[in-house]
N, C-alpha and C positions, 0 to 999 in steps of 0.2 A: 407731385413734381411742381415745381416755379416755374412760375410762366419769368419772361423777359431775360432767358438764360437758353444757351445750348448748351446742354448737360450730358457730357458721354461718360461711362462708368464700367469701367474693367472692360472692354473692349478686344475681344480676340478675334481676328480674321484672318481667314487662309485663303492661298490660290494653288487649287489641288491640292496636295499631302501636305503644303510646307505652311506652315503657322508663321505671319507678317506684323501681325500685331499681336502683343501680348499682354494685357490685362488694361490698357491705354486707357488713362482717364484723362479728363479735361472739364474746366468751366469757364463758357465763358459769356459775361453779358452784354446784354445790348449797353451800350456805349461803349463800348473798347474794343481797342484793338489788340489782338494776343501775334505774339510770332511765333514760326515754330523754325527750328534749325538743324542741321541733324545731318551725317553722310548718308552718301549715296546707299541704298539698299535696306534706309533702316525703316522704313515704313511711311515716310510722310505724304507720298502719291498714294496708296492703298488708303491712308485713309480718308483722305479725298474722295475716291471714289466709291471708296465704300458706307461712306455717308448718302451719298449721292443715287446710291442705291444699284450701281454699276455689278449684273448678272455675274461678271465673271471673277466677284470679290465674294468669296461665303464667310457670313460671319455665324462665327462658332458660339459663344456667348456676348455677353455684354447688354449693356443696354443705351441709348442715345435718345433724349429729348430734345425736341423745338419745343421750347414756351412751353413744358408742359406732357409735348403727345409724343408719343413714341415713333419714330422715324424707321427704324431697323423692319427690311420685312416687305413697305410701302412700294411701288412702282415709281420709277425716278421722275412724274411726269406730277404724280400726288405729291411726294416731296418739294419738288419745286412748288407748285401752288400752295405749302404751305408755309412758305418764305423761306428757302435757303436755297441760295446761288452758288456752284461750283464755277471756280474757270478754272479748265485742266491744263497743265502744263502744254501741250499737245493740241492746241484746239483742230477738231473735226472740220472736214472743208465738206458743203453741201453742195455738189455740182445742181444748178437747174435753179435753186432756192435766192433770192434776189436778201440782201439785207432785211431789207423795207418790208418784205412781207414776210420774212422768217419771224420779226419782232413785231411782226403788227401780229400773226398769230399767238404768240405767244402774250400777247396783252390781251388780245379778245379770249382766250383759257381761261387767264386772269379774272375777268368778268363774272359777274354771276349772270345765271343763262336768261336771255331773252333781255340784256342792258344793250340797247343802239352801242356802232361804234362811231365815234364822232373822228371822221377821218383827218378834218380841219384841223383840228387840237392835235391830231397824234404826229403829223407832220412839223408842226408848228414846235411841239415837243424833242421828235428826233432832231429836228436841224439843232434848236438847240444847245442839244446835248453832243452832237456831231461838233458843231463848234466849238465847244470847250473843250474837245480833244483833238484840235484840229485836223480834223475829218473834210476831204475833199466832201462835197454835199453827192458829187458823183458815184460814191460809195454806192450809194441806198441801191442802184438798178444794179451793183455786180454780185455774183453767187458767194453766197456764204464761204469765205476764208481762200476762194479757188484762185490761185496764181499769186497771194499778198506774202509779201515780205511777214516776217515773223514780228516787228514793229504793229502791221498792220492786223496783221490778228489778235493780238494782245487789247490794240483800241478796238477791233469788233466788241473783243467782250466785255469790255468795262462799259462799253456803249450799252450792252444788251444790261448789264448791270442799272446801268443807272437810271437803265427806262422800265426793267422790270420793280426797281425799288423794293429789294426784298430786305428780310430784316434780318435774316447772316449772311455770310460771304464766305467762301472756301477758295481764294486766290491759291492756286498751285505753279510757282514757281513766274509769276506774272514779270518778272523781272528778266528772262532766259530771252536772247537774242535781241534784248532792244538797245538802241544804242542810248548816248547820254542823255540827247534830246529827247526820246522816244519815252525813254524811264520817267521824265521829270513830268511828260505831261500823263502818260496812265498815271503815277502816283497823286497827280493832282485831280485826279478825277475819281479815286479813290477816295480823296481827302473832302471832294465835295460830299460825300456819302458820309461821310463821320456826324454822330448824332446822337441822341439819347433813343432815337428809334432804331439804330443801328450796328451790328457786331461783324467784325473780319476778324478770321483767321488768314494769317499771311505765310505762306509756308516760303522761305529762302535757303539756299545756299551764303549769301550774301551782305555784309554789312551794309554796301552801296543803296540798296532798295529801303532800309530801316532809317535813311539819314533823310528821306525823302515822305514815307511813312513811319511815322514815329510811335514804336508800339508802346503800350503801357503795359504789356509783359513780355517777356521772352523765355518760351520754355524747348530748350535742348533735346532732342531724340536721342538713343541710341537704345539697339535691339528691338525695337519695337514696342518702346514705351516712353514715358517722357522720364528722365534720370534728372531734370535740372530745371529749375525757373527760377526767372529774376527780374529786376527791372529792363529797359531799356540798354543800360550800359554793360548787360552781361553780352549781346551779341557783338560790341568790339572787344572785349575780354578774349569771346569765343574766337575770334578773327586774328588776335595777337598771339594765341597760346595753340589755335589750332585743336583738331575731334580727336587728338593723343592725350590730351590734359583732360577732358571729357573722361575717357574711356579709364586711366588712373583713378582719378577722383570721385566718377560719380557712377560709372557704367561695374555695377556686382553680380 
């Protein structure tokens, strides 16, 4: 396998009897950003999570690399330490768990065992990145996602992105409940991430989120496999002609 690529390959997954994804390939490398686009039900949450290594997604065959190693199979805690970031449409709220130390934990994982943490820096680092998302700093002492507007979960997790600095991204549906203001600055802090060390997959509904993250591919879902890739300008194509032109033309 290549390293500097996440590489998934005939990909079939089920949740109990019913088969979600169906022979699903993709490639995509660090530097780019891919979209993925597709109606409701045809698979593009499952496979988010089931990269992601999410117990209640069984994959049936397939095969999926990071850089190289085989991801399918791994506990979602391995996966992650070996650099791939999910943010789930849905993000999980952790009553009791404060910002600040949800992601300080997760940098000290990060570590190799017995590295000091240098608390100076990490603070120095969140505020940072808290302010280019314009992140009240008060954030940091409330529980993970508990009481925030869907705005404010969306910048939890780019927050947690851009401090984890992994080298894929699995954005699922990052654009859902935010308003104009809210869109423009998570995709700018998405954008700060853009890099030859870096790959997003951007899963939308939505032309609005692509005019702000500018993919250099756009590949179409339907039935649970991708029927369609193009450049940048097939997702307003998609937005003018509507998933009926889709399902004509490319969905057999």
């Amino acid at each position: 396998m290549t390293n500097n690529i996440l590489e998934i390959k005939n990909l079939c997954v089920s949740i109990g009897d019913r088969e979600i994804l169906k022979n699903f390939s993709l490639t995509l490398p660090k530097g780019e950003v891919h979209a993925i686009m597709g109606p409701n039900g045809t698979g593009k949450s499952t496979l988010a999570k089931a990269l992601a290594g999410h117990p209640d997604y069984t994959v049936t065959s397939g095969e999926a690399y990071l850089d190289g190693v085989q991801i399918l199979g791994k506990e979602p805690d391995e996966i992650a330490r070996l650099g791939l970031f999910v943010a789930f449409q849905y993000p999980v709220e952790i009553p009791g768990v404060t910002i600040a130390n949800f992601i300080r934990a997760m940098m000290v994982a990060r570590q190799p065992a017995g590295t000091p943490f240098n608390a100076k820096d990490f603070y120095a680092k969140l505020y940072e990145k808290m302010d280019a998302l314009a992140m009240d700093r008060k954030f940091t002492s409330r529980a993970v996602n508990e009481g925030f507007s869907g705005g404010e979960k969306k910048r939890c997790d780019i927050l947690q992105m851009m401090m984890a600095q992994p080298s894929y991204a699995i954005l699922d549906e990052t654009d859902s409940g935010l308003d104009i203001d809210a869109l423009r600055i998570v995709a700018e802090g998405v954008n700060k991430m853009r890099g030859n060390a870096f790959g997003a997959l951007v899963i939308t509904h939505y032309q609005r989120l692509l005019e702000y993250i500018v993919p250099d591919k756009v590949h179409i879902m339907d039935g649970g496999r991708i029927v369609h890739s193009g450049g940048k300008e097939l997702a307003l194509e998609l937005e003018q002609k509507g998933y009926a032109w889709v399902k004509e033309n490319f969905s057999k």
